[in-house]
Kinemage of the C-alpha trace (Angstrom):
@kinemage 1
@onewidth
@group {chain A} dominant
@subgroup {mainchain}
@vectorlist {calphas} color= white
{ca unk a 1} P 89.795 79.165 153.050
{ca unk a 2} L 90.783 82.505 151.437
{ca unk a 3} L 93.590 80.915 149.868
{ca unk a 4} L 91.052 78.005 147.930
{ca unk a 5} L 89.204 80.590 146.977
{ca unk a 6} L 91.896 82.673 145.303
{ca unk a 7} L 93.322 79.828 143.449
{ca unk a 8} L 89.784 78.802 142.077
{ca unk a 9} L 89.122 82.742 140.914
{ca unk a 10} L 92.752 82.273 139.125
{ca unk a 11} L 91.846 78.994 137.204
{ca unk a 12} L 88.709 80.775 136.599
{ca unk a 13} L 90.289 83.891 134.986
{ca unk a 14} L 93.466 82.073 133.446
{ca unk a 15} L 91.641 80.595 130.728
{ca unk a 16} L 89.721 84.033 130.007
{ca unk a 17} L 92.950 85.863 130.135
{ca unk a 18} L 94.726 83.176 127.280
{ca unk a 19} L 91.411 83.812 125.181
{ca unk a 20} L 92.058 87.298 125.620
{ca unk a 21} L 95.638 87.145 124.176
{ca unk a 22} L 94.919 84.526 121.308
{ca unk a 23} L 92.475 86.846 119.973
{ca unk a 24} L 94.373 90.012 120.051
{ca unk a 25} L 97.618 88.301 118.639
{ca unk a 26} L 95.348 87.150 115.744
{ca unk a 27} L 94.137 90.545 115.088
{ca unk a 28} L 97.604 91.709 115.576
{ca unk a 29} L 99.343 89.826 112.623
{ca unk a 30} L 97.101 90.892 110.031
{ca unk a 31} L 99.578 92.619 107.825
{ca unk a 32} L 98.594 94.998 104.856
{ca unk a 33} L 100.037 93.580 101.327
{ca unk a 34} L 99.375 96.859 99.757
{ca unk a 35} L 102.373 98.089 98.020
{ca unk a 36} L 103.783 102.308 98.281
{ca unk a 37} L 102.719 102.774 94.312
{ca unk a 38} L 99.359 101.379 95.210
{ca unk a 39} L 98.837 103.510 98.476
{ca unk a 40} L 99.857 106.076 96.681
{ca unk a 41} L 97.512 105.288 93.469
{ca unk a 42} L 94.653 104.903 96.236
{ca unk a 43} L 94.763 108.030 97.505
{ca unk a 44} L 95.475 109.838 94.496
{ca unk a 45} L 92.764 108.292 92.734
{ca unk a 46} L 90.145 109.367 95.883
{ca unk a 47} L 91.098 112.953 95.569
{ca unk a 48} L 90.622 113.004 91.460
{ca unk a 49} L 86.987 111.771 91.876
{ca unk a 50} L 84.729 115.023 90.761
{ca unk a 51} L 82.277 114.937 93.086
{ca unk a 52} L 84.084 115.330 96.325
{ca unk a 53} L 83.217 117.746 98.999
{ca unk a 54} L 84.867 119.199 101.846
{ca unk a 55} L 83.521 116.774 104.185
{ca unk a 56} L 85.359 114.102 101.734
{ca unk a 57} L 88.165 115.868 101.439
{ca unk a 58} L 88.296 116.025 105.113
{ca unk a 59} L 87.605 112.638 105.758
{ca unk a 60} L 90.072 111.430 103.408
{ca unk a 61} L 93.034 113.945 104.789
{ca unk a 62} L 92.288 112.182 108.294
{ca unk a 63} L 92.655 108.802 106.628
{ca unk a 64} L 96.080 109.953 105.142
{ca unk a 65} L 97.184 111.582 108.619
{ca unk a 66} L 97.247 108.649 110.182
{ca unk a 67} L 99.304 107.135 108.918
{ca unk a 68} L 103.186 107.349 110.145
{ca unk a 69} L 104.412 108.462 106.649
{ca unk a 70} L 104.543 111.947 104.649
{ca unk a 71} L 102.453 112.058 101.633
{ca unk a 72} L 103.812 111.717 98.637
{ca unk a 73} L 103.759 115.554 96.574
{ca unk a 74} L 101.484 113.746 94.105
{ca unk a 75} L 98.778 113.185 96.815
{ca unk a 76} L 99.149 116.357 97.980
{ca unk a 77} L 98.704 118.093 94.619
{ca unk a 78} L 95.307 115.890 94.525
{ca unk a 79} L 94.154 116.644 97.645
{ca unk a 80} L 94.989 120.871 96.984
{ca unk a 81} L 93.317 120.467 93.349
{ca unk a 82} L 90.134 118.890 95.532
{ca unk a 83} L 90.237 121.900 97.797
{ca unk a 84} L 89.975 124.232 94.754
{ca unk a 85} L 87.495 122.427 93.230
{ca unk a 86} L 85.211 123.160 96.022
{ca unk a 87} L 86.795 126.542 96.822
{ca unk a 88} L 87.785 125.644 100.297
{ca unk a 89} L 91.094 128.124 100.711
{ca unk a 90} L 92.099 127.136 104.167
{ca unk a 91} L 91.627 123.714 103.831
{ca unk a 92} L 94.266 124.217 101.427
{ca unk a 93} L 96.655 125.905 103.444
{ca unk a 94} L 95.808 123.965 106.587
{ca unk a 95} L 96.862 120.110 104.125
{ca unk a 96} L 100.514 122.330 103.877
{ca unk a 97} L 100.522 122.903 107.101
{ca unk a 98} L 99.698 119.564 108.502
{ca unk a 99} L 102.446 118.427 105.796
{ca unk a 100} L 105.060 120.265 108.056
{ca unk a 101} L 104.044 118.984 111.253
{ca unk a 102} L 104.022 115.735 109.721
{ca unk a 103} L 107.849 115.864 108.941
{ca unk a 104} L 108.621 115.865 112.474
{ca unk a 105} L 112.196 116.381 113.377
{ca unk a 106} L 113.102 116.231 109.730
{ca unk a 107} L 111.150 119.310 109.103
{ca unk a 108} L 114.185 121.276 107.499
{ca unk a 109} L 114.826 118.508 104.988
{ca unk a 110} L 111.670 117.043 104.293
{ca unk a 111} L 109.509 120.454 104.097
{ca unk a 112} L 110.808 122.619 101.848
{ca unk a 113} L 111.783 119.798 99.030
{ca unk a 114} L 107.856 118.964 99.035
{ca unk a 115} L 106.970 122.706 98.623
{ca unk a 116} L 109.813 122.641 95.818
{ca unk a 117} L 108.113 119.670 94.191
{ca unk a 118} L 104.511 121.306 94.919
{ca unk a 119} L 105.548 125.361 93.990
{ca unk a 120} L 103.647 124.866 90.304
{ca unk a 121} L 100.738 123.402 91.445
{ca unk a 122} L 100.519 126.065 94.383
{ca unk a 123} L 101.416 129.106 91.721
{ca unk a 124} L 98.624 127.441 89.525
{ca unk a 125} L 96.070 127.321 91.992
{ca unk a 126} L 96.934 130.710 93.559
{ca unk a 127} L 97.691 129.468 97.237
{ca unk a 128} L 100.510 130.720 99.541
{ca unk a 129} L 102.254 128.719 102.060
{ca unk a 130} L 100.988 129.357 105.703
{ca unk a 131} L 105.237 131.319 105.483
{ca unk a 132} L 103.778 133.405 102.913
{ca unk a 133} L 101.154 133.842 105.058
{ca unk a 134} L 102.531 135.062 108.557
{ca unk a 135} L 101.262 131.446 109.637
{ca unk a 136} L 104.418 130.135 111.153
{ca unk a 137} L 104.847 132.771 113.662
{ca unk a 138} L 101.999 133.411 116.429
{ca unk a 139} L 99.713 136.570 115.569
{ca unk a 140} L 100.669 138.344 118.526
{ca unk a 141} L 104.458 137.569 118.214
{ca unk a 142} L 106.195 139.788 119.910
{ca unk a 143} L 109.893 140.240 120.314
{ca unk a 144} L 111.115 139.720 124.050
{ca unk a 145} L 111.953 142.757 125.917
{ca unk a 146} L 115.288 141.193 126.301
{ca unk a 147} L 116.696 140.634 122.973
{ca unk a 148} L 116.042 144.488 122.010
């Protein structure tokens, strides 16, 4: 009796379960056709727009962030010349240091050639790199006791 039962649950469920699967593979193979030049046009051309505010500029840097890439230095200087327009500072220095973390294991190739191809638009603007800033060591950094 338990046994009927369990195979009528299964052809119960089994066509629920294929629905399940059609549905998600069609969701899954939607591909974007959107090109790098045109990503990179996109985002540019949000971060240009005058009227942005740091709620924008927020919302857009969490856009960019998730995707698995690091931005282009052109984006970047975009989204740094946004966070002077509205005088947000450590939004600034927070995009460069999201940019690191974003380089992952590559950080010692990757990093410093984008703050090479960003150092004019940085001296421009008047922002330091969180380096400059004491940022990539913790504030209390100490040195062990047993290196001395």
């Amino acid at each position: 009796m338990f046994r009927s039962a369990l195979v009528r649950a299964q052809a119960l469920a089994k066509p629920a379960i294929t629905r399940n699967i059609a549905t998600t593979s069609k969701l899954l193979a939607h591909q974007s056709t959107e090109t790098d030049e045109q990503f990179d046009q996109r985002f540019e051309k949000f971060f240009n727009q005058p009227d942005l505010d740091g709620w924008d500029i927020r919302r857009g840097i969490t856009d960019l962030w998730g995707h698995d890439l690091v931005p282009e230095p052109k984006i970047l200087e975009a989204a740094l010349r946004a966070c002077r327009r509205v005088n947000d500072f450590a939004l600034a220095v927070r995009i460069l240091e999201a940019v690191k973390d974003k380089c992952g294991g590559r950080v010692n190739e990757i990093y410093p050639w984008v703050i090479q191809q960003l150092r004019p638009t940085l001296t421009d603007l008047g922002i330091s790199t969180p380096e400059e800033l004491g940022y990539d060591k913790p504030e209390l950094y100490t040195q062990s006791v047993y290196d001395m």
